[in-house]
C-alpha positions in Angstrom: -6.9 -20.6 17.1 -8.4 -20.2 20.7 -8.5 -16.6 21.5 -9.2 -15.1 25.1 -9.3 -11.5 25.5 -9.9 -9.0 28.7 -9.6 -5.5 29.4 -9.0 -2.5 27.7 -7.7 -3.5 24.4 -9.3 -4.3 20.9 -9.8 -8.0 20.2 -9.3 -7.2 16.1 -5.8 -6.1 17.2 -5.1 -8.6 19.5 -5.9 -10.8 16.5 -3.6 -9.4 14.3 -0.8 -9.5 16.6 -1.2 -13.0 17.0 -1.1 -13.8 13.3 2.6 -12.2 13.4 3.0 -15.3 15.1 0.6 -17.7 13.6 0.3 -16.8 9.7 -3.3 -17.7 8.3 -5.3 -18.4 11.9 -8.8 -18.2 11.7 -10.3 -17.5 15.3 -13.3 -19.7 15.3 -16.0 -18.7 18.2 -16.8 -22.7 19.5 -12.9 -24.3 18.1 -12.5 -27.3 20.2 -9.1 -27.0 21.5 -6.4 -29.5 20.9 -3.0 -29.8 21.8 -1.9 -28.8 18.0 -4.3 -25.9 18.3 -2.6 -22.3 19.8 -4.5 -20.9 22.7 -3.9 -17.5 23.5 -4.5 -15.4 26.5 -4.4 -11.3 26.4 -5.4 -9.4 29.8 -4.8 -5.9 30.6 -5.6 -3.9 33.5 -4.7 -0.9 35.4 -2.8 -1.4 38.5 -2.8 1.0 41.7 -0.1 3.5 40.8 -1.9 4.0 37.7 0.1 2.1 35.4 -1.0 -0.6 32.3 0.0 -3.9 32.1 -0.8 -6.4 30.1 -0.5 -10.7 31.2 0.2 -12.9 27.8 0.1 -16.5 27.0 0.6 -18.8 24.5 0.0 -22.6 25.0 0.9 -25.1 21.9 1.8 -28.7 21.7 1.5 -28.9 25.1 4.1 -26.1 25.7 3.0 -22.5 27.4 4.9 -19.6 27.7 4.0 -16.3 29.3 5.1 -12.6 30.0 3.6 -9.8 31.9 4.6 -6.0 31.0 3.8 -3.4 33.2 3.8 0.5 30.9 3.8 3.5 33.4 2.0 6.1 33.7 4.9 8.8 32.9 6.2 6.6 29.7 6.6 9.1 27.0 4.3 7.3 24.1 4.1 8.7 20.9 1.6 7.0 18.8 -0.4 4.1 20.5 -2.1 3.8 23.8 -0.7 2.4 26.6 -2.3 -0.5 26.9 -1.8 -1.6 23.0 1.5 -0.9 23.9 1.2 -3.5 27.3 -0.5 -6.4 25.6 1.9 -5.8 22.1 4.7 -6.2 24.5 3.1 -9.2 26.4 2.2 -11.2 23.2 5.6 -10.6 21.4 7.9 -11.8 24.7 5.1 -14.8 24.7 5.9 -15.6 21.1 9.2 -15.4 20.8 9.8 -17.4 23.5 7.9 -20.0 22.3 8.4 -20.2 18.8 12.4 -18.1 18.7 11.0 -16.0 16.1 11.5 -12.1 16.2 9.0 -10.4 14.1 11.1 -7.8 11.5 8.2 -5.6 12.2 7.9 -5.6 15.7 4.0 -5.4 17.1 3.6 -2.7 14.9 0.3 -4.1 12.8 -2.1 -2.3 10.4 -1.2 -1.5 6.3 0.2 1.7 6.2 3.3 1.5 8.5 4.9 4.9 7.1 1.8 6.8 8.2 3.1 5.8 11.5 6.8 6.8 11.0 5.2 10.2 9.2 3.2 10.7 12.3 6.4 10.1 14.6 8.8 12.4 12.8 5.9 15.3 13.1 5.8 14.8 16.9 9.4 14.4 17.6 10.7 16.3 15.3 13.5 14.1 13.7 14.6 11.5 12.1 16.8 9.4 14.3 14.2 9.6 17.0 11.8 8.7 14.9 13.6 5.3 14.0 14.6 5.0 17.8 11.0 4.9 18.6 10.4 2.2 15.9 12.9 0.1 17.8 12.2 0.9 21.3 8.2 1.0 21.1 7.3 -1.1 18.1 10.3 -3.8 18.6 10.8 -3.3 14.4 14.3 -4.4 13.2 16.6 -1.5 12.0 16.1 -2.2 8.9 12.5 -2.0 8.8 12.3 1.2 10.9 14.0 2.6 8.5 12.7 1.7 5.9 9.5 3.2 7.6 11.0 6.6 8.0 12.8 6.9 4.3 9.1 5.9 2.6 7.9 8.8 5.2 10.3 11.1 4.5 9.6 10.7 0.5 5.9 11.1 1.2 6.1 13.9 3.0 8.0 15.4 0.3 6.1 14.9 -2.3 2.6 15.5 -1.1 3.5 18.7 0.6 1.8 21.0 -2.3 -1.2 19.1 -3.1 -3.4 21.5 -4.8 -6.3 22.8 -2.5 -10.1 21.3 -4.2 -8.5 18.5 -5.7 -9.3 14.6 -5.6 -9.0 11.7 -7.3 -10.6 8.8 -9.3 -10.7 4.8 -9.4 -12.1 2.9 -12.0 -12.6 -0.9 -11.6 -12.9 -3.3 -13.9 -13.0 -6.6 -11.9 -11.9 -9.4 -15.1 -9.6 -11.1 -15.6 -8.3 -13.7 -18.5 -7.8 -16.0 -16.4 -7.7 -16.6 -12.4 -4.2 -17.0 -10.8 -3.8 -19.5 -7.8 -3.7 -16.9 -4.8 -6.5 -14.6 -6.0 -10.1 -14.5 -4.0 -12.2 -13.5 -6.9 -13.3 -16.6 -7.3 -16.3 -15.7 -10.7 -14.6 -12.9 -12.6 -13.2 -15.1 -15.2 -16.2 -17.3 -15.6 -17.2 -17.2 -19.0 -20.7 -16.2 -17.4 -19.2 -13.2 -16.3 -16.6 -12.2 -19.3 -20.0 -12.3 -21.0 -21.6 -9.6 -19.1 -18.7 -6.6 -19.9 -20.5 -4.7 -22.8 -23.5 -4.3 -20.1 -20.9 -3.6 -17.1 -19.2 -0.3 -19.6 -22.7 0.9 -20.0 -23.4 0.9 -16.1 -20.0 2.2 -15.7 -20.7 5.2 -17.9 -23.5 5.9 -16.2 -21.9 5.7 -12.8 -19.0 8.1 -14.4 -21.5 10.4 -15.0 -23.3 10.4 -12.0 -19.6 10.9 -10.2 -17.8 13.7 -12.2 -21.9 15.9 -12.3 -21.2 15.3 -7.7 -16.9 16.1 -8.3 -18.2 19.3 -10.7 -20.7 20.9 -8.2 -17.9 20.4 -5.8 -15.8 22.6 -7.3 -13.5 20.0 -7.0 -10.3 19.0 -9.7 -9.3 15.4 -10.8 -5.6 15.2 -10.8 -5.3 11.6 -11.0 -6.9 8.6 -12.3 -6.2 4.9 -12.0 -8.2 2.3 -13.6 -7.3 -1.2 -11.8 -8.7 -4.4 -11.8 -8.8 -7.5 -12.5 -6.9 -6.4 -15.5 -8.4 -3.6 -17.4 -6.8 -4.8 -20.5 -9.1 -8.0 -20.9 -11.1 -5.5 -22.7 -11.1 -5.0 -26.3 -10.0 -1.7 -27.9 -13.5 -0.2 -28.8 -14.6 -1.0 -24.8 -11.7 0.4 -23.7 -11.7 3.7 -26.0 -15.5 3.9 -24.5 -14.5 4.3 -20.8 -10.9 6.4 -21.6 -13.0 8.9 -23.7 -15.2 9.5 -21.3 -12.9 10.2 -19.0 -11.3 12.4 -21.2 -14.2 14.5 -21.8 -14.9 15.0 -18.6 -11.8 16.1 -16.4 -9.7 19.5 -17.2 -6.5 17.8 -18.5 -4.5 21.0 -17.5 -4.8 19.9 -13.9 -4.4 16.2 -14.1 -0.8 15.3 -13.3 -1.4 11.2 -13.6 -3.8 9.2 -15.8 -3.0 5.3 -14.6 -3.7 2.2 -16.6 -3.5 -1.2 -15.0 -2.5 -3.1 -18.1 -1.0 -5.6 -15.8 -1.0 -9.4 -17.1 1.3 -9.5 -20.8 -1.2 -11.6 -22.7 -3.9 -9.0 -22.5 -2.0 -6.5 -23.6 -2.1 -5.3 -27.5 0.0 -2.3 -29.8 -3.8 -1.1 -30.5 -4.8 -1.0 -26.8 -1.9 0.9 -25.7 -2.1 3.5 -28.5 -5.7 4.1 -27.5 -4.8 4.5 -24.4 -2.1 6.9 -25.1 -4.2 9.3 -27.5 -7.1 9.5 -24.5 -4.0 10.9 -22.3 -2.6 8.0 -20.2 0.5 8.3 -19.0 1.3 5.4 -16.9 0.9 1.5 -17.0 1.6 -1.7 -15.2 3.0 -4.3 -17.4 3.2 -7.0 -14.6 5.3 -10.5 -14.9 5.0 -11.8 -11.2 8.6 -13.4 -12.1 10.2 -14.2 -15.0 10.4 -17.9 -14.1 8.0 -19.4 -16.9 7.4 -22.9 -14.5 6.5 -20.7 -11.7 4.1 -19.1 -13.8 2.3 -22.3 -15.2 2.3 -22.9 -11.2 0.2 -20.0 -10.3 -2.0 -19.9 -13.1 -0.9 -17.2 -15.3 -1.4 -17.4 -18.8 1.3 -16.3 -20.0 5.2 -16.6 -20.4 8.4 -14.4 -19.7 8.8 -13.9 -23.5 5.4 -12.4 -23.3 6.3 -9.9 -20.9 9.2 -9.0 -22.8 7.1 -8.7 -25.7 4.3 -6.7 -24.0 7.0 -3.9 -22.4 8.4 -3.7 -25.6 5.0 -2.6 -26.8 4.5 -0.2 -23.7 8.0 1.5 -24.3 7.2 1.7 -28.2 3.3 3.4 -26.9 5.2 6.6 -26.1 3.6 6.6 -22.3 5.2 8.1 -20.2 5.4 5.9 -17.1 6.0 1.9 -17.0 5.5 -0.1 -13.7 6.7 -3.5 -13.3 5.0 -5.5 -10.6 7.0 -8.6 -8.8 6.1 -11.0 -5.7 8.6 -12.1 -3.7 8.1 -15.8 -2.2 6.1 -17.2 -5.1 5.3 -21.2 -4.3 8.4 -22.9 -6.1 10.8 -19.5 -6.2 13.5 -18.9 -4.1 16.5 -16.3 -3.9 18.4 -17.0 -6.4 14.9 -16.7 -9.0 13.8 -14.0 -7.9 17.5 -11.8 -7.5 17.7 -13.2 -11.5 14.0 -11.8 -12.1 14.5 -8.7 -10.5 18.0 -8.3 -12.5 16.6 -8.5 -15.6 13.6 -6.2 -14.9 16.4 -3.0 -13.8 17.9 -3.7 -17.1 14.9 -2.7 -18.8 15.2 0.5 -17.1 11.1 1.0 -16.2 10.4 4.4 -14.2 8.7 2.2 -11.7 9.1 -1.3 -9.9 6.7 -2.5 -6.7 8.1 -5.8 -4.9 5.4 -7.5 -3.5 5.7 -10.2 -0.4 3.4 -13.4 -1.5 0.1 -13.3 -0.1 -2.8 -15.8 -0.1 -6.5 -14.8 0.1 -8.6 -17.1 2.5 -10.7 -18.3 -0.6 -7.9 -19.3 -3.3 -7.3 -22.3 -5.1 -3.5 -22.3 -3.8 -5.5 -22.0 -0.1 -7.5 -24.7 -1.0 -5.2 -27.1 -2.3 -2.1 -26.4 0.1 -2.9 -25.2 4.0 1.2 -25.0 4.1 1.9 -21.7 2.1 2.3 -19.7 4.8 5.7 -19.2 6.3 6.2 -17.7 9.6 10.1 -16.5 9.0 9.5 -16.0 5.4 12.8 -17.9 4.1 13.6 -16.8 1.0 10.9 -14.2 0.4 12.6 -12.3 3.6 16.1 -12.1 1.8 14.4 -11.6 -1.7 13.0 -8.5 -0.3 16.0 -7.4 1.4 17.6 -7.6 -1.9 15.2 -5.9 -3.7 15.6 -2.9 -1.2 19.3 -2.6 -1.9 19.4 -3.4 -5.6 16.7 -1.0 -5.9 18.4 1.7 -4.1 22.0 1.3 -5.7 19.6 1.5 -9.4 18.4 4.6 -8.7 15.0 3.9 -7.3 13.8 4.8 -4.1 10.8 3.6 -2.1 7.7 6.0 -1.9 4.6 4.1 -0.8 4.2 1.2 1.1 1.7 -1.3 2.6 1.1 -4.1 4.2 -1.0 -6.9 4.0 -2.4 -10.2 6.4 -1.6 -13.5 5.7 2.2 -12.1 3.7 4.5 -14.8 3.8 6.6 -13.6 6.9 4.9 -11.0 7.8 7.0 -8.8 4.8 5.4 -6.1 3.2 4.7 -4.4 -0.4 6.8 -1.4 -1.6 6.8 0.9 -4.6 10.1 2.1 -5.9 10.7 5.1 -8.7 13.0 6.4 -10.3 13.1 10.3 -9.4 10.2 12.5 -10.6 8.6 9.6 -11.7 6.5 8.6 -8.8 3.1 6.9 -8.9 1.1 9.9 -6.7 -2.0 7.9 -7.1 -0.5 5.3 -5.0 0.3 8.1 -1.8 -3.1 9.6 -1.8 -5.0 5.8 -1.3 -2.2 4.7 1.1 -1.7 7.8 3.3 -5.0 9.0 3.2 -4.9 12.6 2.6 -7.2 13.2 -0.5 -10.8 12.3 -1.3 -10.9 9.6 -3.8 -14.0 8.9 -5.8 -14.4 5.3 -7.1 -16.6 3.6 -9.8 -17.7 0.2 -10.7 -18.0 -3.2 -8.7 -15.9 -3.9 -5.4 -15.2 -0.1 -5.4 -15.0 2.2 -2.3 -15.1 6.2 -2.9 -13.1 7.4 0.4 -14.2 10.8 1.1 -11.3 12.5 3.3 -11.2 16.0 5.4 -7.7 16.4 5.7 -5.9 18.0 8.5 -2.6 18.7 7.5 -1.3 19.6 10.8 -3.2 17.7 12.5 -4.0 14.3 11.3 -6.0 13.2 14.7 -8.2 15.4 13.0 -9.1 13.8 9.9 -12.3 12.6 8.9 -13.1 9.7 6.4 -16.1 8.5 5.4 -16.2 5.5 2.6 -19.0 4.8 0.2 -19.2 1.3 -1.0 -20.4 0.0 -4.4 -21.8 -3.7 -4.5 -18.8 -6.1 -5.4 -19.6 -8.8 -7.7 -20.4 -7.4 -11.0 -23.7 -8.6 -11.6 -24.4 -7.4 -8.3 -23.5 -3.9 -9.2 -25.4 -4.6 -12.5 -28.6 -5.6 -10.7 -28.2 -2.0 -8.5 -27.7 0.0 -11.7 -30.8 -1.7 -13.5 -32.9 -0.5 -10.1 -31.8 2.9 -10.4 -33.0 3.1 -14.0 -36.3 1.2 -13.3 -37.3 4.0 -10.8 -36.8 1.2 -8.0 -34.2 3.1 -5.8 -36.3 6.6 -5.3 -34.5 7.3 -1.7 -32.5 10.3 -2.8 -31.0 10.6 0.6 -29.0 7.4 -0.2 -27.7 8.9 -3.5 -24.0 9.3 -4.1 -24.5 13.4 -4.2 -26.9 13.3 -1.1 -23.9 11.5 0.6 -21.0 13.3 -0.6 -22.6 16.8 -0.1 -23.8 15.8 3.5 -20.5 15.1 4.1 -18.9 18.1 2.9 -21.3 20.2 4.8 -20.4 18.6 8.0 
């Protein structure tokens, strides 16, 4: 994609806004244009009488649409600035004109849409405004306003007594068995690398102890923990007990409310895993089909079958933990509605405490990328109505949605929701989404977010993110240099960092 941009306004979120329209556009610096090749065209300036407005256009097989928007001065604006407002305006009357598409989420762009709708029902002080603004400012469909303002609403419920001096933990342990079509992490299952996991727990100890010596001269108190991946459970039981032990010795289990495991993919999951990780206090996992479609499966590279999964919840619902998560994508290459509504079925029949829905999305460097440019869909087709159904079968099961996100490149433009069954909720998921909690993080691709949060006022915050080197025998290489005496700068240390910035 050609990409001009003037005036007051970002060019990352004019970029965004234009993949609403244009799903996987890369915006190359010298592209040659060609008649196949969308050129867009986002001005803004302010005029005499002090308004913004914003001049869009969009030329594309030799078709070019265009809109101007003028936003006043006096225009009661709640979140964005004016001038995001203008172009956002500009580029979706462009777009739809050319293409008759109408975004279900408006121009309202970044991952964490409820931290928007929580932000409008503080200022406005309701509900139905909130939703109105949705409509009026962001152009999101009703549905997806409010949807916005119900995962709000939960949010704000549940995190309004989070314990003063607490935080959080993530552990990652980037393997997995095998590498599914639209994942990015291209080396993690090369045998190279499988190889190099009895070293990574060692440097991962370490960095566990370096983390909870900073969290203890904090004063501060773990109340959840989530180890993700990859998939933790390519381990083996003895590597695994080594990492859940240490956790266990380490954190007041009084105060910890949630201890996460992301067992995730069926075939790596074991009775003698499960029971470890029950007896070092876990009390939620991810047992996590994709669909239960066993052709769609073999499609996407998973190594596994739908008689697996059934096999592996079995063994999750028999480990006496607390808390089972099911995760599903909606618009899978080869699924439609009628697969995924039978998928979905089956799952609510099982009865787990929790279910996330996610919309398909391709990484830039996946095989699935690699071998089909077409993936992406611009409407969506069945993954849109697959996760309207979700929404209601959900609801009318006794779930409700509690966190939410959104990612690029989502077949149209849908997004990623957690539902629960009541009490039951992931809080883990809340803190990383919303932002209101310092989390620490450990091991390769991890980010520690440090977080000063303002409760009543959130233009306030301050985050600062620490982040830890993301191929695993990159982060092996950084821990071998701490060890040799190579990395002597203490001011770059993990406590040098965190304590500068909770001094500030």
């Amino acid at each position: 994609m050609i990409l001009h941009v003037d005036g007051n306004i970002n060019k990352y979120y004019v970029q965004t806004l234009c993949m609403v329209f244009f799903p996987g556009a890369t915006f190359g610096e010298n592209e040659e244009p060609r008649s196949d090749t969308p050129e867009v065209t986002v001005s803004t300036y302010l005029d005499k009488e002090g308004a913004e407005t914003a001049y869009a256009s969009i030329k594309l097989n030799d078709k070019e649409t265009e809109a101007i928007v003028t936003v006043s001065d006096d225009e009661p604006l709640t979140i964005a600035t004016r001038s995001a407002i203008a172009a956002g305006r500009a580029l979706f009357a462009a777009g739809k004109e050319l293409l008759g598409y109408v975004p279900p989420w408006g121009i309202l762009t970044g991952v964490r849409p409820a931290k928007v709708a929580t932000g409008l029902i503080r200022s406005t002080g309701g509900i139905i405004k909130s939703k109105r603004v949705l409509r009026d400012e962001f152009f999101l469909s009703p549905q997806k306003a409010a949807l916005a303002v119900s995962v709000a609403q939960n949010e704000m419920k549940l995190t309004k007594k989070i314990p003063q001096n607490s935080c959080s933990l993530y552990i990652s342990i980037p393997f997995c068995p095998s590498r599914c079509a639209y994942c990015s992490f291209v080396s993690y299952t090369t045998p190279r690398l499988l190889s190099l996991i009895d070293e990574y727990i060692e440097a991962l100890i370490d960095d566990l102890d370096e983390t909870f010596s900073v969290i203890k001269e904090l004063g501060l108190d773990v109340i959840t923990v989530y180890i993700g991946g990859g998939t933790p459970t390519t381990l083996s039981e003895k590597q695994l007990e080594r990492i859940l032990s240490k956790v266990y010795e380490n954190i007041d289990r009084e105060k910890l409310t949630e201890f996460t495991l992301e067992a995730g993919r069926p075939d790596t999951i074991t009775k003698e895993k499960l029971s470890v990780a029950k007896r070092y206090g876990v009390t939620r996992v991810s047992v996590n089909p994709q669909t239960l479609e066993d052709s769609i499966l073999k499609e996407i590279g998973r190594k596994h079958t739908a008689e697996d999964f059934f096999r592996a919840y079995e063994i999750a619902k028999e480990s006496g933990i607390r808390d089972i998560n099911v995760d599903l994508i909606a618009g899978l290459p080869g699924d439609d509605f009628k697969k995924f509504a039978h998928t979905l079925d089956r799952i609510i029949e099982l009865e787990p405490t929790n279910i996330t829905v996610h919309t398909f999305c391709v990484k830039k460097a996946s095989d699935l990328l690699k071998n089909d440019t077409g993936v992406y869909s611009l409407s969506g087709g069945d993954a849109a109505k697959s996760v309207s159904y979700s929404q209601l079968r959900t609801k009318f099961s006794g779930y409700k949605p509690y966190y939410m996100y959104r990612q690029k490149n989502t077949v149209g433009n849908l997004e990623n929701v957690g539902f629960s069954k009541e009490g039951h909720e992931g809080m883990y998921n809340i803190y990383m989404m919303e932002e209101m909690q310092t989390i620490f993080a450990v091991g390769a691709g991890s980010v520690t977010k440090l977080v000063d949060y303002n409760r009543e006022d959130e233009s306030k915050n301050r985050i600062e993110r620490i982040f830890k080197p993301k191929y695993p025998y990159e982060y092996l290489r950084e821990h071998e240099k701490k060890k040799s005496g190579e990395c002597q700068d203490e001011s770059k240390s993990l406590r040098a960092k965190v304590l500068k910035f909770y001094k500030t």
